[in-house]
Every structure is written in C-alpha cells, then in structure tokens.
C-alpha positions as CSV (number, residue, x, y, z in Angstrom):
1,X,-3.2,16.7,-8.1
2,X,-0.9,14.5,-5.9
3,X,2.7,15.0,-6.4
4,X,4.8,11.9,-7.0
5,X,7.4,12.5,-4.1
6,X,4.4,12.6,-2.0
7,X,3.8,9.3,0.1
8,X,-0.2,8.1,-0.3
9,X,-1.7,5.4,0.8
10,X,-3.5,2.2,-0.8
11,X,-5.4,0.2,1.2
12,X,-8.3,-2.5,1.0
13,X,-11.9,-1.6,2.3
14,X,-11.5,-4.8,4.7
15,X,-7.8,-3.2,6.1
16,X,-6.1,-6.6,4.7
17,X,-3.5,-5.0,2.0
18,X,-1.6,-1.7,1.8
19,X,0.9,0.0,-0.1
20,X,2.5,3.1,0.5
21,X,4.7,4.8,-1.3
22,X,5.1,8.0,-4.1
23,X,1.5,8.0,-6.1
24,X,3.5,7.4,-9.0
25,X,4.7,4.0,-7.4
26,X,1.9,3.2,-6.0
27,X,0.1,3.3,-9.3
28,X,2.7,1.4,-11.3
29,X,2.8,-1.3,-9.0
30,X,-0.9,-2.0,-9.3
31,X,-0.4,-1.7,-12.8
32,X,1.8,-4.5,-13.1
33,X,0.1,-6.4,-10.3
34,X,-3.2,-6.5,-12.7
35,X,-1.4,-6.3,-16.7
36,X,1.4,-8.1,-15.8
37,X,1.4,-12.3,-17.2
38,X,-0.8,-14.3,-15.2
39,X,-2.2,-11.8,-12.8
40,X,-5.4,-11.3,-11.6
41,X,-7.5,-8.4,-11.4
42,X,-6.3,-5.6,-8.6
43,X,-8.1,-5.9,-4.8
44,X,-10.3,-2.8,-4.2
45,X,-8.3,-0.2,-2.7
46,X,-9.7,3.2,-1.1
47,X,-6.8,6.1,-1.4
48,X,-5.3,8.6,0.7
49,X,-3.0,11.6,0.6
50,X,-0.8,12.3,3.7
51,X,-3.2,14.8,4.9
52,X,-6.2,12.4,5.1
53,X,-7.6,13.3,1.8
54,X,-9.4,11.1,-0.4
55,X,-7.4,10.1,-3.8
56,X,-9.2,8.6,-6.9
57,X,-7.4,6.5,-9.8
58,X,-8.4,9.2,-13.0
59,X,-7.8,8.0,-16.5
60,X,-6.3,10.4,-19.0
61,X,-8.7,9.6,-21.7
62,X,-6.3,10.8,-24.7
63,X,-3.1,8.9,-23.2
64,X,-4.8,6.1,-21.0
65,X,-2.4,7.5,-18.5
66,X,-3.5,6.5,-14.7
67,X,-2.7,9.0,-12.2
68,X,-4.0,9.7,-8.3
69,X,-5.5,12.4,-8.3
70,X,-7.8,14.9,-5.2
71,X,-10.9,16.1,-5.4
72,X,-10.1,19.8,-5.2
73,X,-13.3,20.4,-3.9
74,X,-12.7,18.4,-1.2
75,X,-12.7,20.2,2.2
76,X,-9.4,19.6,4.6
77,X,-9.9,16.1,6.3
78,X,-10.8,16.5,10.0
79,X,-8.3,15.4,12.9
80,X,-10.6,12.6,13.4
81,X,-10.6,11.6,9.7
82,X,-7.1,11.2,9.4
83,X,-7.0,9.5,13.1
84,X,-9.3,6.9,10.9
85,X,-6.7,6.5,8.5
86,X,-4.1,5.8,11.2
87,X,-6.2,3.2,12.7
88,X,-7.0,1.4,9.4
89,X,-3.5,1.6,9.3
90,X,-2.3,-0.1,12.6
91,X,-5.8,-2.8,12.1
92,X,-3.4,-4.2,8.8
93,X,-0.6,-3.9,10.6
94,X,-1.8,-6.1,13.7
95,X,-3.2,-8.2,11.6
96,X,-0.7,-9.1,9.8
97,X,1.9,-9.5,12.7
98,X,-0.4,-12.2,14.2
99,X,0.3,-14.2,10.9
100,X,3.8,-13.3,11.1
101,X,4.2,-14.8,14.5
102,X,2.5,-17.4,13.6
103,X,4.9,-18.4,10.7
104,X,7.8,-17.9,12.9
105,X,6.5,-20.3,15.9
106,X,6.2,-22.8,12.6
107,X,9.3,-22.6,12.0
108,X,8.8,-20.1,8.7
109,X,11.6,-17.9,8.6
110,X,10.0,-15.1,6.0
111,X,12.7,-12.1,6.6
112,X,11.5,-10.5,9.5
113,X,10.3,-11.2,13.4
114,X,8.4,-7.7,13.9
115,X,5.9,-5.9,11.7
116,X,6.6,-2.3,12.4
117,X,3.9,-0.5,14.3
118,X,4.0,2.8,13.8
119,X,2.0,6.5,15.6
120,X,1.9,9.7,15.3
121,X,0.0,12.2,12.6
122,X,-0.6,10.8,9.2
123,X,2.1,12.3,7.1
124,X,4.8,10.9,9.8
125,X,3.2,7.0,9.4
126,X,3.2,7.4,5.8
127,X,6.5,8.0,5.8
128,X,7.8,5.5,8.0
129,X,5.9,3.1,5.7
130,X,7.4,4.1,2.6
131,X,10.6,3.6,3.8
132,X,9.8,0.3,5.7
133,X,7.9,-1.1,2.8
134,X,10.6,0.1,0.2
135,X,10.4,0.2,-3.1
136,X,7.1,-1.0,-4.6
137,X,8.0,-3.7,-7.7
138,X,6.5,-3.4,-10.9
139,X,8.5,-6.2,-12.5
140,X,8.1,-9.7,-11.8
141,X,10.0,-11.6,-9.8
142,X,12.9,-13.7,-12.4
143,X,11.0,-17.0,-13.2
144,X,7.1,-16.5,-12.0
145,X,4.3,-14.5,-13.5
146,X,3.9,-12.3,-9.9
147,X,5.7,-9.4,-8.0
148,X,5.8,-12.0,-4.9
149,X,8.6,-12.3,-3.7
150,X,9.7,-8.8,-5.4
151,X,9.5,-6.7,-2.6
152,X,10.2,-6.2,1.0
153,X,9.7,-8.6,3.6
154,X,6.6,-6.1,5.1
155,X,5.3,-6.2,1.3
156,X,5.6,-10.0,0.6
157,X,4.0,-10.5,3.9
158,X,1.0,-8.1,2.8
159,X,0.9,-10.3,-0.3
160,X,1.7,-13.5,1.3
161,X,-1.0,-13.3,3.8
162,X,-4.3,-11.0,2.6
163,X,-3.4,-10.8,-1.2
C-alpha cells in the first residue's frame, strides 16, 4: 500500500489533466471533484507511485473507503517505464503552457507566465509538482458548485484548460 506522505501521480490516458500530491490528497480531491454539488463524473486517470509503479483506486468494501493502492505483485518498474512517466509528464505540461501563453498574449492574466517544466528521476518531478501544484482542494470554491478556482494557478489551469 501507498503511504499518504508519498507524492503519486494522477494523470489522464490522453496526458491532458494531472494531479500530484500525497495519495491521500489525491484521492480526496477526486472525491469532491465527482460527489461534490453539481459535479460531473471524474476524467479517467491511470496512477503512479514515485517509483513508476502502477496504483489502482481499491474500495474497502466494509467502509467504502477509497484508497491507492500497488499491486504487490508488481515487479520494480524499469528505467524506461518510469522515463515514460516523465514524458507523459512534460507532454501535459507543454501542452498546457501553449494555452497559457496563449491567454497571456490575450490579455488573460490567470496567476502565472510559466508552467514549470521540470527533469530528472521520477520521485524528484513528483515532488517538485507537489509543491508547485500545492494543496489539492476538496472544498468548493465560496459561491459555485466546483473546486475551480480552489487551487493553484498550475491546478486551475489544468482544470481551466483540459478539465
């Protein structure tokens, strides 16, 4: 099982969303995102551990608890697996700062001129994430029925632009 200090990763199949923070976070945040007033159902998201390994979303059948947890069957990722990871990574993140620079030649000023771009192993991205991205919400923003607007400027963005 995946501790909750430990930074995962959520991301969409297509590379269009991510969150990364403490599982525990992670898995709050897209509980509120999908029970919270007015919200829609979550966007697929493939999960990893720092280390490259696949996460799943278990229910605790007895206390409908929703946890992330690894297959401990699971043989260590390969350097080449997590590279993937990385690059799925830096895809949102380009992606993403082409609509941000977008914004700001329309004049849009939505809290920040540089969508970090980050290298290095796995565990050091995820990291720099977590702290870039912030806390994850998991209560609505005063006034609407959404977590936009709750966040970060990197996680509004994210949600602004793919989600």
């Amino acid at each position: 099982m995946t501790t909750p200090e430990m930074s995962v990763l959520a991301i969409t199949p297509e590379n269009t969303l991510l969150h990364v923070a403490s599982a525990t976070e992670v898995v709050a945040h897209l509980e509120a995102e999908v029970l919270g007033p007015g919200n829609g159902a979550a966007p697929s998201m493939d999960f990893f551990d720092g280390t490259g390994r696949t996460l799943s979303l278990v229910t605790d059948p007895e206390t409908g608890a929703v946890t992330l947890q690894v297959d401990a069957s699971q043989p260590d990722p390969e350097p080449l697996t997590r590279q993937l990871v990385v690059d799925r990574i830096d895809s949102f993140l380009a992606q993403a700062q082409v609509v941000l620079t977008q914004e700001l030649l329309h004049g849009t000023t939505p809290g920040l001129e540089r969508v970090p771009r980050v290298q290095g192993d796995l565990t050091d991205v995820l990291a720099t994430l977590a702290e870039a991205e912030g806390p994850l919400p998991v209560i609505p923003q005063p006034g609407t029925n959404t977590l936009f607007n709750a966040g970060s400027p990197l996680h509004n963005l994210g949600h602004r632009v793919f989600g």
